[in-house]
DRENPA-3360 file (N, C-alpha, C; in nm, 2 decimals, always signed):
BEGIN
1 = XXXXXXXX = +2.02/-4.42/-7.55/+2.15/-4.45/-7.60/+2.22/-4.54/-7.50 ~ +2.24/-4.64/-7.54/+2.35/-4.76/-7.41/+2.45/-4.74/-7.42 ~ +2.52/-4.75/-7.37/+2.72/-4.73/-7.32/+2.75/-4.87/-7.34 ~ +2.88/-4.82/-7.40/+2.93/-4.89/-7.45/+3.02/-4.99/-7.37 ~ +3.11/-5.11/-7.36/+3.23/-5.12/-7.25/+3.32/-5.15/-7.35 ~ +3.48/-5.12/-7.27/+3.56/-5.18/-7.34/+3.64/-5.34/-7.22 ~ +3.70/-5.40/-7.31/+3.72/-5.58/-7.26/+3.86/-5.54/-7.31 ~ +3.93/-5.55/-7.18/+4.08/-5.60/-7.19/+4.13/-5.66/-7.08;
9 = XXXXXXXX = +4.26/-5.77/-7.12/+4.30/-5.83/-7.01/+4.47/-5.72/-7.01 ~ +4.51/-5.70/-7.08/+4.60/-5.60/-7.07/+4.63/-5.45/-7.13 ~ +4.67/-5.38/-7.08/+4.71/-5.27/-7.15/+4.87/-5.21/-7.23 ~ +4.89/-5.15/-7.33/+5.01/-5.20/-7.34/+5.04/-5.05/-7.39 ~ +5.14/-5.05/-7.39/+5.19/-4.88/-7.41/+5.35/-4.89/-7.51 ~ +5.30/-4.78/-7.61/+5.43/-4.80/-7.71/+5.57/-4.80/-7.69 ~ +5.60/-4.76/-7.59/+5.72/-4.77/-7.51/+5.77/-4.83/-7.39 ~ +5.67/-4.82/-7.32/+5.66/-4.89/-7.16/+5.65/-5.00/-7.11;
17 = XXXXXXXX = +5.59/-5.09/-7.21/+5.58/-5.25/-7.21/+5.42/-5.24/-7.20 ~ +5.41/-5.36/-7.11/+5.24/-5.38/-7.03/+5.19/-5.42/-6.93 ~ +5.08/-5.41/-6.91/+5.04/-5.42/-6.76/+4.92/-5.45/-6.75 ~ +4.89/-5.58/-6.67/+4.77/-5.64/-6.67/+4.68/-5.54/-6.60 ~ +4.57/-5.54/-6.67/+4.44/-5.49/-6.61/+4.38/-5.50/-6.42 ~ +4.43/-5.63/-6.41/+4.39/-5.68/-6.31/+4.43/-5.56/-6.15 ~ +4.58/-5.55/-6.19/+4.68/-5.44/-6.13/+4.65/-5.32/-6.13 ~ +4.58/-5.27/-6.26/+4.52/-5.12/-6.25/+4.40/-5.15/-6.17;
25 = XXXXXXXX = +4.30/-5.24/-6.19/+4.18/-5.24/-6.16/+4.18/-5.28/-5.92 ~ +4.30/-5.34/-5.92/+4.29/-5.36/-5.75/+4.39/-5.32/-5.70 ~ +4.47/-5.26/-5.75/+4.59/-5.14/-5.71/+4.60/-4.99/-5.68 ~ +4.45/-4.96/-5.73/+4.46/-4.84/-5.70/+4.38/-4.76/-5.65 ~ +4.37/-4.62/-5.59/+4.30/-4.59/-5.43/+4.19/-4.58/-5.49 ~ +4.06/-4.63/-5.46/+3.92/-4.59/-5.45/+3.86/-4.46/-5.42 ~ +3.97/-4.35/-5.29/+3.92/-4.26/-5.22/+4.05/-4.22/-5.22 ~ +4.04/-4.07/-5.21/+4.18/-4.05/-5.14/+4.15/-3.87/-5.13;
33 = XXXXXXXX = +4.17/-3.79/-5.05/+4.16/-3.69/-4.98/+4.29/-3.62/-4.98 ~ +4.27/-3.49/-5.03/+4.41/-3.37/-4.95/+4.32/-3.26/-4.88 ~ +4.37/-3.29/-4.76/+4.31/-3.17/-4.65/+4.43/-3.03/-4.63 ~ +4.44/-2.94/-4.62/+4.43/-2.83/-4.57/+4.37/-2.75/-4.48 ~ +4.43/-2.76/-4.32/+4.35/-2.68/-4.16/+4.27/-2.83/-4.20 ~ +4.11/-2.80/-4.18/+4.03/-2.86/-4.20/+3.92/-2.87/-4.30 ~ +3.97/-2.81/-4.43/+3.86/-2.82/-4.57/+3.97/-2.92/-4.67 ~ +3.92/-2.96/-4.74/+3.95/-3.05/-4.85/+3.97/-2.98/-4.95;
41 = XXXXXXXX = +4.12/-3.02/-5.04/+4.13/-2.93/-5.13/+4.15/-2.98/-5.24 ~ +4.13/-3.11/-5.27/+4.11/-3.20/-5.38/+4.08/-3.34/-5.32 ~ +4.00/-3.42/-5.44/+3.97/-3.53/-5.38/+3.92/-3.61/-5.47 ~ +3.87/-3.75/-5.45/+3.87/-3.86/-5.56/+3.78/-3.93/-5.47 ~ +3.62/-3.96/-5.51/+3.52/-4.02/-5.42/+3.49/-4.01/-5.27 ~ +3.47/-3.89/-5.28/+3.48/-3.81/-5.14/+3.35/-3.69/-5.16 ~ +3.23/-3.75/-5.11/+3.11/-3.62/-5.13/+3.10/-3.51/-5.05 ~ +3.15/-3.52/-4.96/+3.13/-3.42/-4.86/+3.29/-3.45/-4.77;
49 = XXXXXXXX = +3.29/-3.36/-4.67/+3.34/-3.37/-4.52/+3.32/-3.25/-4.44 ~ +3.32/-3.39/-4.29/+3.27/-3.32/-4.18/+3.36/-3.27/-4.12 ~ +3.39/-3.14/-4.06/+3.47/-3.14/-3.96/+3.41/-3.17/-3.82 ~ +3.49/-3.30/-3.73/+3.39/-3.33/-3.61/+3.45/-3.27/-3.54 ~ +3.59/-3.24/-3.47/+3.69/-3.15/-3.40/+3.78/-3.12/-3.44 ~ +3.89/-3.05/-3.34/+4.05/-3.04/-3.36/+4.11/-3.13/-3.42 ~ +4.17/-3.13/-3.57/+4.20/-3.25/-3.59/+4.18/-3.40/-3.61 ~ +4.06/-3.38/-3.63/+3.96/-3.51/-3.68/+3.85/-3.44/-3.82;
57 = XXXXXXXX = +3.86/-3.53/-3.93/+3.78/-3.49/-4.03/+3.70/-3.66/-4.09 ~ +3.55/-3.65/-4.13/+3.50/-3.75/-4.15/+3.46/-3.73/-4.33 ~ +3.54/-3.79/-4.41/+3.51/-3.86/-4.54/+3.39/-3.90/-4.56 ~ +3.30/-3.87/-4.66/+3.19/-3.89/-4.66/+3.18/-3.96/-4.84 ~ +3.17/-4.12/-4.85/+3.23/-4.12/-4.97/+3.11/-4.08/-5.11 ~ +3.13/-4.08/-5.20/+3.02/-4.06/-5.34/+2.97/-4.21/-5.32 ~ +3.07/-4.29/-5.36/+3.05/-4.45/-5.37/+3.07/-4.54/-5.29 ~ +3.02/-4.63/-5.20/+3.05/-4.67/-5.09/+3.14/-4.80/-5.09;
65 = XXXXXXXX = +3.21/-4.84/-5.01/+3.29/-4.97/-5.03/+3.19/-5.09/-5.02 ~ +3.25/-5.16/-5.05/+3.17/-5.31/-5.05/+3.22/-5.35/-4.92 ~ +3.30/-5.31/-4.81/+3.33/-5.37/-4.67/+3.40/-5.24/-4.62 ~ +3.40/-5.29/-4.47/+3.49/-5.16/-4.39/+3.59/-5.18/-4.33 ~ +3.68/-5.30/-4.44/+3.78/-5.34/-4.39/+3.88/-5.28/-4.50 ~ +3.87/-5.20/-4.56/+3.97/-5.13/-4.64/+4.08/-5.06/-4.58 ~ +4.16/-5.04/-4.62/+4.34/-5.00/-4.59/+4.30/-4.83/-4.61 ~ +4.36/-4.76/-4.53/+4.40/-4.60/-4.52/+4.45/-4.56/-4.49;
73 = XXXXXXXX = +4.60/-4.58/-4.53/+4.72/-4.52/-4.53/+4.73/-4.37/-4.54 ~ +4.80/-4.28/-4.43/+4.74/-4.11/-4.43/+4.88/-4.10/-4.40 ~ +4.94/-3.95/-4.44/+5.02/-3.90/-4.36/+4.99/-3.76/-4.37 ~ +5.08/-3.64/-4.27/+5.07/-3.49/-4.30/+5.16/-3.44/-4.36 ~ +5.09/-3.34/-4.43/+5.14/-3.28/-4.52/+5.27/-3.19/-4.48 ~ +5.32/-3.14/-4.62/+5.48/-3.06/-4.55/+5.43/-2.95/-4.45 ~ +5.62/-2.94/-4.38/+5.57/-2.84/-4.32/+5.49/-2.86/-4.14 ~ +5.42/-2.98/-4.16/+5.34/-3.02/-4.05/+5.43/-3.04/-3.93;
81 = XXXXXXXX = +5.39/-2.99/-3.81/+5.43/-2.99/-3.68/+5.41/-3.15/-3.62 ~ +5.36/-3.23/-3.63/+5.28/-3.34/-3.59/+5.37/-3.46/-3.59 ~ +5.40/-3.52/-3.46/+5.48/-3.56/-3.45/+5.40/-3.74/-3.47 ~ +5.25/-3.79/-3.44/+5.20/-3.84/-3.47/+5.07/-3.85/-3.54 ~ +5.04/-3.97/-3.66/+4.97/-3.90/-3.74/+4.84/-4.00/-3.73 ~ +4.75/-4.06/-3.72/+4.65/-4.15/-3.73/+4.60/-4.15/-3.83 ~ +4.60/-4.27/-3.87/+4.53/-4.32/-4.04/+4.37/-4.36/-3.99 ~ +4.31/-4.33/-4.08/+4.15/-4.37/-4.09/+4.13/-4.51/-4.03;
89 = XXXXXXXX = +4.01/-4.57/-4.00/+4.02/-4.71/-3.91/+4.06/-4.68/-3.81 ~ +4.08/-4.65/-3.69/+4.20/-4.68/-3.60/+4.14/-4.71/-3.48 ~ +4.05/-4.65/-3.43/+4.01/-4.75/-3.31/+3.87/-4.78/-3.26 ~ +3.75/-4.70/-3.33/+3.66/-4.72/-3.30/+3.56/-4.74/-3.40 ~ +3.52/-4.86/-3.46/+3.45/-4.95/-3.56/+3.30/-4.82/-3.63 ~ +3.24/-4.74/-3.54/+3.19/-4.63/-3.56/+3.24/-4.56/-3.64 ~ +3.32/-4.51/-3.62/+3.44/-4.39/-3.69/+3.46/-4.42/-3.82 ~ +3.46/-4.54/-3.86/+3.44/-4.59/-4.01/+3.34/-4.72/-4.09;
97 = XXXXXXXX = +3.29/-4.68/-4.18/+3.18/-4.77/-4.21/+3.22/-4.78/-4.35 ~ +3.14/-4.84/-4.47/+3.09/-4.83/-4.61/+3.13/-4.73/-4.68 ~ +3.05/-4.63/-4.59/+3.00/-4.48/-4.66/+3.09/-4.34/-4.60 ~ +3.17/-4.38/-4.50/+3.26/-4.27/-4.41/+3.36/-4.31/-4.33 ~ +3.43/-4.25/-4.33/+3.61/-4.24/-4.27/+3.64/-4.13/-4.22 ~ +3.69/-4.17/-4.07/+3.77/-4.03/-4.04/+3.87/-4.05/-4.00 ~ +3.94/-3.92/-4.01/+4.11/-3.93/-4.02/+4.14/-3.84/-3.87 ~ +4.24/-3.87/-3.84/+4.29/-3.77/-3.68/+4.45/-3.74/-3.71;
105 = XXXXXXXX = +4.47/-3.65/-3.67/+4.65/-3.58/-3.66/+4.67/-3.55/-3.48 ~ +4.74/-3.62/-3.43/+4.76/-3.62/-3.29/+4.89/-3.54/-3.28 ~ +4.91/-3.45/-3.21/+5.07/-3.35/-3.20/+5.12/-3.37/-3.09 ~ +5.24/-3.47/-3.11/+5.31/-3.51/-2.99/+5.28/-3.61/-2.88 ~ +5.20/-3.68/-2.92/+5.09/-3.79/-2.81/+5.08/-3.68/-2.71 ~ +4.98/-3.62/-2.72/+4.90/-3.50/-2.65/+4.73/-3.50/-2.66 ~ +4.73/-3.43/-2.79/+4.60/-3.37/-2.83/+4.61/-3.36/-3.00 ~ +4.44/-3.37/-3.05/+4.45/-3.35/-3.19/+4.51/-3.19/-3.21;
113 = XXXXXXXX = +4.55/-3.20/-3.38/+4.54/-3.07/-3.40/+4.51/-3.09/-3.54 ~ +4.45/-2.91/-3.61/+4.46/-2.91/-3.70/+4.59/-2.91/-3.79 ~ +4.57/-2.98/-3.90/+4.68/-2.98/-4.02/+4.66/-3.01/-4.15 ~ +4.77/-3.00/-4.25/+4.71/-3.05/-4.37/+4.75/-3.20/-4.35 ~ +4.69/-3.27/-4.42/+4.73/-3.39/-4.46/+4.66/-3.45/-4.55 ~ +4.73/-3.57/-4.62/+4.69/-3.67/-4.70/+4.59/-3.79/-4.69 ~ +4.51/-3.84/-4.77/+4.48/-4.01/-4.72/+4.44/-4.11/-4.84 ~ +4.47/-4.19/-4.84/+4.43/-4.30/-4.98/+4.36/-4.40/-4.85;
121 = XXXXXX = +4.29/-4.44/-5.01/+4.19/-4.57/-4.91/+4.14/-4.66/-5.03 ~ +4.16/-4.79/-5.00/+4.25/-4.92/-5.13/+4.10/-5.00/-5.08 ~ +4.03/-5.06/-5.17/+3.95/-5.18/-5.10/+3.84/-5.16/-5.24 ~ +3.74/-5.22/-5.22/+3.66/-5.27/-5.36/+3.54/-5.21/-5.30 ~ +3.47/-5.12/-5.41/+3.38/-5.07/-5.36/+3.24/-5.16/-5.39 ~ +3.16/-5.08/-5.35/+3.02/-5.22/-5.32/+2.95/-5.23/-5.49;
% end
């Protein structure tokens, strides 16, 4: 049985006007993770995660990016103590690839900790 596709340049909604495809299709997050301590408690192209320490967690995606220059905008969740937050990417080219991202929560320019938090990650998968 073959699948079928559907072809549109816009979408249009009975009340809301419309909105080019283009916008849905490179606008919106590829990955995106909610942590809790250190387990994952919902997520969107995310197969696994590692916990590698206090406050560091590695994204392991389903579907890989097409580059590892993608955007990963994170913050912590309510409630969070953390006075600094680190987004995915941030300083060692290792730490994120294609296939994996990790996230860090730093408390107070000190030391990681655990926390919950958020992360979206924008870019074109491979």
């Amino acid at each position: 049985m073959a699948n079928g596709k559907i072809k549109a340049d816009t979408l249009e909604h009975s009340t809301a006007g419309s909105l080019d495809t283009q916008f849905v299709v490179n606008g919106s997050a590829k990955s995106w993770n909610s942590v809790a301590g250190q387990a994952s408690t919902d997520s969107l192209n995310v197969s696994s995660v590692t916990d590698v320490s206090a406050g560091q967690l590695e994204d392991n995606f389903t579907n890989n990016f097409a580059a590892a220059t993608y955007s990963s905008p994170a913050s912590p969740g309510g409630g969070s103590n953390v006075q600094t937050f680190l987004a995915t990417n941030w300083y060692d080219s290792a730490k994120y690839t294609t296939s994996l991202s990790r996230t860090g929560a730093y408390l107070n320019a000190t030391a990681y900790t655990d926390t919950d938090f958020y992360v979206a990650r924008f870019g074109d998968l491979a």
